[in-house]
N, C-alpha and C positions, 0 to 999 in steps of 0.2 A: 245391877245388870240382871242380875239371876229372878227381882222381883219383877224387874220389866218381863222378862220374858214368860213368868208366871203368866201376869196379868194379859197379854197378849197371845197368849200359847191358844185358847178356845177358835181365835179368829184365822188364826196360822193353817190349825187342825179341821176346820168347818170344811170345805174344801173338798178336803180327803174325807170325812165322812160321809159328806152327800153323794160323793162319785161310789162311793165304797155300798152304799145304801141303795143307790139304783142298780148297780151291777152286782151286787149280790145277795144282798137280804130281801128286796124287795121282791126280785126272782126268785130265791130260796123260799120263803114265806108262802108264793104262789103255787111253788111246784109241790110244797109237800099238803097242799091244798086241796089242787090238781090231783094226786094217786088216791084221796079216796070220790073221784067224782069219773064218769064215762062223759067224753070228749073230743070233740073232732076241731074245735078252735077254743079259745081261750073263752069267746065271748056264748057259747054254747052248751057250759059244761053244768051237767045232773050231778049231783053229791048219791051216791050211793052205796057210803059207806066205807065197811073192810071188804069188801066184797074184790076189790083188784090184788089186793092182799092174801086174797085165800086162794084166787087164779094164780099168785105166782108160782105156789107151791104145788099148785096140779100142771104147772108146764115143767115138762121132763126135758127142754133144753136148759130150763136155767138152773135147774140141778146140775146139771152136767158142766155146765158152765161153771158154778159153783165150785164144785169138786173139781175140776181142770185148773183152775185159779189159784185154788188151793196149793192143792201139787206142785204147781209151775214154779209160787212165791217159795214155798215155803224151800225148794230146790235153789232157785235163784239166790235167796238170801243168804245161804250157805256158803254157795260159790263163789259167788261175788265177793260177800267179804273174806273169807278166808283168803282166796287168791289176789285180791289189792294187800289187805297187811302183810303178805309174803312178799309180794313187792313192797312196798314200803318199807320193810325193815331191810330187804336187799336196795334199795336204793336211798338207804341213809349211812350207808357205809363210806367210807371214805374210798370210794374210785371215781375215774374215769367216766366222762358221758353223762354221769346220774341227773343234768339236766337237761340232755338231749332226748334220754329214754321217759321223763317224768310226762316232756313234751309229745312223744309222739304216744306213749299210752293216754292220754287224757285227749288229742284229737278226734277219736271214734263217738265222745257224746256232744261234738259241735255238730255233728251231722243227723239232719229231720228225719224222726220215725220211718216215714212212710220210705224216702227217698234208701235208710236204711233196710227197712224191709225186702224192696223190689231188687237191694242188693243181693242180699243173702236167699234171695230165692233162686237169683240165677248163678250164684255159687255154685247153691246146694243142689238144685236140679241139674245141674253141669255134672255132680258127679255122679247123684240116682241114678242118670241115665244112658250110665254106662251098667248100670243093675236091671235096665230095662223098667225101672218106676220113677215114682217123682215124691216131690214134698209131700201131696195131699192127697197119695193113694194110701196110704197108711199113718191113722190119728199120731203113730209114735214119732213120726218122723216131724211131724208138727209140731207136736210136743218139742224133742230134741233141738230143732231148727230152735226155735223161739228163745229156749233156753239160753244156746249159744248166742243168740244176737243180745239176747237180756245182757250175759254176761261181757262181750264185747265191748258194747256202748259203754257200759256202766260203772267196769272195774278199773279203767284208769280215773276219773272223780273219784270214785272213793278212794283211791289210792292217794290223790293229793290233800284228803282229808285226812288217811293215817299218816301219811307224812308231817303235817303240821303238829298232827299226837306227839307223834314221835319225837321231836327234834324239839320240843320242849318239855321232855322229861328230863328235868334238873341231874347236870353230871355229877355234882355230888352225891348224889343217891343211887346212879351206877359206878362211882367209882365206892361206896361205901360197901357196892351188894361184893364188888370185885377183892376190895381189903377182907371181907367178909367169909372168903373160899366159893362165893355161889359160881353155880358155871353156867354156860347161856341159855340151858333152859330152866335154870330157874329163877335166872333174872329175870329173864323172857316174862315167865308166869308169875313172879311173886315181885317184880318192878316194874316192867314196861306195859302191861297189859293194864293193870292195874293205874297207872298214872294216864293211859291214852285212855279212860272209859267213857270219857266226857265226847270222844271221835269216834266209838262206838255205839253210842247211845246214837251220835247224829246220822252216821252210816245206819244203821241199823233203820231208824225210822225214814229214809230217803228209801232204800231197798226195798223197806217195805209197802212205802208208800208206792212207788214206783210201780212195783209189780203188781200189784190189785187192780194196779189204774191202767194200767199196760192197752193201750187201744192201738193205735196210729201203726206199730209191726206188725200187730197180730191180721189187722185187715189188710196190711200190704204182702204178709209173708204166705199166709194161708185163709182170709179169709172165711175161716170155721170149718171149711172144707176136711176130709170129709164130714158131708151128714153133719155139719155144726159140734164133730163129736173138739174143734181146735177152736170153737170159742170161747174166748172169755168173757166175764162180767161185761165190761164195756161194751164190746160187741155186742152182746147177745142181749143188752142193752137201747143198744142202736138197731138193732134188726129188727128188736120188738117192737119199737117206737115208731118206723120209720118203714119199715116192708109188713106190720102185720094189720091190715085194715080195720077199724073198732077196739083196737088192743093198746091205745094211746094211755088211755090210764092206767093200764098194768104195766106198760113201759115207766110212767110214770111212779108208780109205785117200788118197781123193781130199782129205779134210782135212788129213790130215798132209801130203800133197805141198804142197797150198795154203800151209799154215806155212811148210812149207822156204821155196817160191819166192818168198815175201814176206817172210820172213828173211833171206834171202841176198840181195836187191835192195836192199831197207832198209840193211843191213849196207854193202854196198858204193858205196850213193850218202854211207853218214854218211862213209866213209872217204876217199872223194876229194873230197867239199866241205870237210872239215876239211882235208885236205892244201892247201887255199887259204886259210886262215881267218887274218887277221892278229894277231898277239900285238899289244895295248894297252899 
């Protein structure tokens, strides 16, 4: 069986690599082709170089953008995961509910970006405007919005991720830390953390991932508004591409930088949470 399936496995897999080669290498290949060439259609395009590359850094939206993305992630991934493994460890306890509550925390990321955005706008400006402002009269409040909808959506999934950690750390090995005198926080830290690293490592690069890429609220909830100072990467991406006339190839460019930089952070957060990750 195992050699039939050998022998047969190329014809099985052809398939999926030719769909997988049109829809994404073959456009991936083009686009990073595309940023160094000026272009208004595909069949149009001058190569002229780094030159889109050196305009990204002399536009002071995508700095900002940058730096707001930065910020937002680096916020988010904190929050998020800390407040799901607090749940999680509170709903692996033996009560009551703990499968009504897993249920309705993890509902908020069946619901689409945008549709979520235009919620929490009119939350949020519901209560600005009893302060006399709104979301997008002030970058913090854009800021802050965002954050909370980040952490809304996102902390009941990872929650059902430390859960799974959890609930397969071997009880002999809390009931060894308990014969042992340890008390709960230092099983906590020196057992449970420790054996759920493998659900930290996948939390961690979902978050991360996540919030780099963060598009679909940010143009429902504010839009970059004010003055673009509440765009992010994506956005600020999309605006260049798409509202700045001649600026197709530095839009184009600014994508591929975007891939690297979320490449190479991804990349290197998998590499040192696994360098902790305990063998079973």
């Amino acid at each position: 069986m195992q050699k039939t399936l050998k022998r047969y496995f190329p014809i099985f897999v052809l398939p999926t690599l030719i769909a997988f080669a049109f829809a994404f290498i073959v456009p991936f290949v083009m686009g990073v082709y595309l940023s160094f060439c000026s272009f208004r259609t595909i069949t149009n395009a001058q190569f002229t170089g780094v030159r889109n590359y050196i305009r990204i850094f002399e536009d002071r939206d995508f700095l900002n953008a940058l730096w707001f993305t930065v910020k937002f992630s680096v916020l988010s991934i904190l929050t998020i995961n800390v407040i799901s493994f607090v749940l999680a460890l509170a709903l692996t306890r033996k009560i009551r509910g703990t499968n009504l509550f897993r249920t309705v925390f993890f509902m908020p990321n069946l619901i689409g970006g945008i549709i979520l955005g235009y919620i929490w706008q009119q939350m949020i400006n519901a209560v600005l405007l009893r302060y006399e402002t709104t979301l997008v009269a002030n970058a913090a409040y854009g800021f802050w919005g965002l954050v909370i909808l980040m952490n809304w959506q996102m902390i009941g999934y990872m929650m059902i991720i430390y859960v799974a950690g959890l609930q397969n750390v071997p009880t002999e090995l809390l009931e060894a830390a308990r014969i042992d005198g340890a008390n709960g926080l230092q099983t906590l830290f020196r057992v449970k953390i420790p054996m759920v690293m493998p659900s930290i490592t996948i939390c961690l690069f979902l978050t991360l991932s996540n919030s780099f890429k963060l598009f679909d609220q940010n143009l429902a909830l504010t839009a970059g508004a004010p003055s673009k100072r509440t765009a992010m990467l994506a956005l600020d991406i999309y605006n260049t591409f798409y509202g700045r006339s001649g600026y197709e190839g530095v839009g184009q460019a600014k994508a591929v930088l975007f891939f690297l930089i979320v490449a190479a952070i991804a990349l290197g957060q998998l590499i040192l949470t696994r360098r902790k990750e305990v063998e079973q």
